[in-house]
Structure formats: structure tokens, C-alpha cells
C-alpha positions in Angstrom: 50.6 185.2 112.4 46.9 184.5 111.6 44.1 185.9 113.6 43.3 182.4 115.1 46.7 181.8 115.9 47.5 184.9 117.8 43.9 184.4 119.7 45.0 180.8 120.6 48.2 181.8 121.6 46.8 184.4 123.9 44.4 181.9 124.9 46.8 179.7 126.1 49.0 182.2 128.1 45.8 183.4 129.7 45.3 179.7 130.4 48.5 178.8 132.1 48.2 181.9 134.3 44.8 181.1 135.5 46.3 177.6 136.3 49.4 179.2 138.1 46.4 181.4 139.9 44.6 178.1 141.3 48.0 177.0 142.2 48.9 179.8 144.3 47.6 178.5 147.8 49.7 175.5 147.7 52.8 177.8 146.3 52.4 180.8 148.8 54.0 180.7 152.3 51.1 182.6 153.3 53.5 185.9 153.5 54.5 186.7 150.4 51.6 186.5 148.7 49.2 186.8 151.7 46.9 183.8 151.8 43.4 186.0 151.5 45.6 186.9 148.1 46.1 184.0 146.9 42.5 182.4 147.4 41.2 185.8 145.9 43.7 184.6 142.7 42.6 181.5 142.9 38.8 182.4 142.5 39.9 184.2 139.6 42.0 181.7 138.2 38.9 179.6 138.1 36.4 182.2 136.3 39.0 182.8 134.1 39.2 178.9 132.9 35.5 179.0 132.7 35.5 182.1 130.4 38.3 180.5 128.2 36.3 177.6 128.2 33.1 180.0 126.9 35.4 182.1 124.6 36.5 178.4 122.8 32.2 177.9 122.5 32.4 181.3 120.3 31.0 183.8 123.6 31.9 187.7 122.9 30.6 188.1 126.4 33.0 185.1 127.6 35.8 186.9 126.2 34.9 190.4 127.9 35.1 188.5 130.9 38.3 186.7 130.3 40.1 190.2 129.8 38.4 191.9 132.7 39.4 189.2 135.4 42.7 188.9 134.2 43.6 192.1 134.3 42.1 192.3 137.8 44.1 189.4 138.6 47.2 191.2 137.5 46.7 194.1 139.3 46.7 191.9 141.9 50.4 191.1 141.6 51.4 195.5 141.5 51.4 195.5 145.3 54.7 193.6 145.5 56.1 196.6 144.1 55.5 198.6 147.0 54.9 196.6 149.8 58.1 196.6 152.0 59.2 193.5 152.5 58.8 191.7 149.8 61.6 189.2 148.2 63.6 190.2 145.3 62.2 186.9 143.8 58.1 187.8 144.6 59.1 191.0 142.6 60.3 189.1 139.8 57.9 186.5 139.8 54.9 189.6 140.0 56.7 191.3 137.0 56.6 188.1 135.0 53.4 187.7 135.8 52.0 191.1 134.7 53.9 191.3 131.6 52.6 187.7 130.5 49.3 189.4 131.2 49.9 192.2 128.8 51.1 189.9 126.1 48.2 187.4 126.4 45.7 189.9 126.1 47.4 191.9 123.5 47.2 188.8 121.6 43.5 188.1 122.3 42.8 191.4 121.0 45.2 192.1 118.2 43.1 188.9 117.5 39.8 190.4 117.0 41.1 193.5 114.8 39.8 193.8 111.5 42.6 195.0 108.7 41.3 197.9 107.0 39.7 197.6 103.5 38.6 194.1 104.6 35.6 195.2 105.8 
């Protein structure tokens, strides 16, 4: 897979979660996520479109961004784990979540790797 296409295909996981993000207000029954959690996500969600939107535009710093609020926004999702409580399908959902978040940003990165001797 090319650089550009594992960049675009990161880009566009990161994309869909930050939509699923802004989404999560209307999705939540204000339990499982709590609602303060899911506006949080949703403010996130929304940064996170911007910075793709800046990344596209050719930002480093958009990029840093991107990575840093995503992240944050999947660490989000770990308390499921060990709230009490929480539906079997929350957990799932959480997991899916997070690991999504791992492979969209080891894309974006494995992205912006330089094979050696190319230099």
C-alpha cells in the first residue's frame, strides 16, 4: 500500500469516528455513555473534522492535532472497562472503538515513515 493510500485510509477511519463522536448525544441514553461524555466526545469529534480538514490543506501541525484528540477521545471509551454496570454491548462497542483508533492512527503514521536509503 502506498504512502498516500495508507494516510487516506487512516484519514478516513479517523473520519468516521469523529462523525460517530458528534453522533453520540443522539445515540446515548444518557447512562451508558454519560451525557457530560458524550458532549465532551462530541467536541472532539468536531476538532478532529477540522484537523482532518487541515491535514487534507498539507498542515504538520493539523495532523499533530488529529492524533492527539483522537487518542484522547479513545481514552475516553477505557472507562467502560471498569465502570460497573456497563452493558456487555457498551464494552463491545468501546473496544471497537479503541482498536479502530489504533489502526487509523497507525496508518496516518506508518504514512509519514521514510523507507531507509530513500533519504
Amino acid at each position: 500500500m502506498s504512502q498516500s493510500r495508507m494516510l487516506g485510509a487512516g484519514l478516513v477511519i479517523l473520519g468516521l469516528l469523529s462523525v460517530g463522536d458528534l453522533l453520540g448525544p443522539f445515540l446515548t441514553d444518557g447512562e451508558h455513555s454519560p451525557m457530560f461524555i458524550a458532549l465532551i466526545g462530541a467536541a472532539l469529534g468536531l476538532v478532529s473534522l477540522a484537523a482532518i480538514y487541515g491535514v487534507r490543506r498539507g498542515s504538520k501541525a493539523s495532523l499533530t492535532g488529529l492524533l492527539v484528540v483522537r487518542v484522547l477521545s479513545a481514552l475516553a471509551a477505557a472507562p467502560a472497562f471498569s465502570e460497573p454496570g456497563v452493558p456487555p454491548a457498551a464494552k463491545t462497542v468501546a473496544g471497537v472503538y479503541i482498536a479502530l483508533t489504533i489502526v487509523g492512527v497507525v496508518l496516518v503514521l506508518s504514512s509519514r515513515r521514510v523507507p531507509a536509503g530513500v533519504r
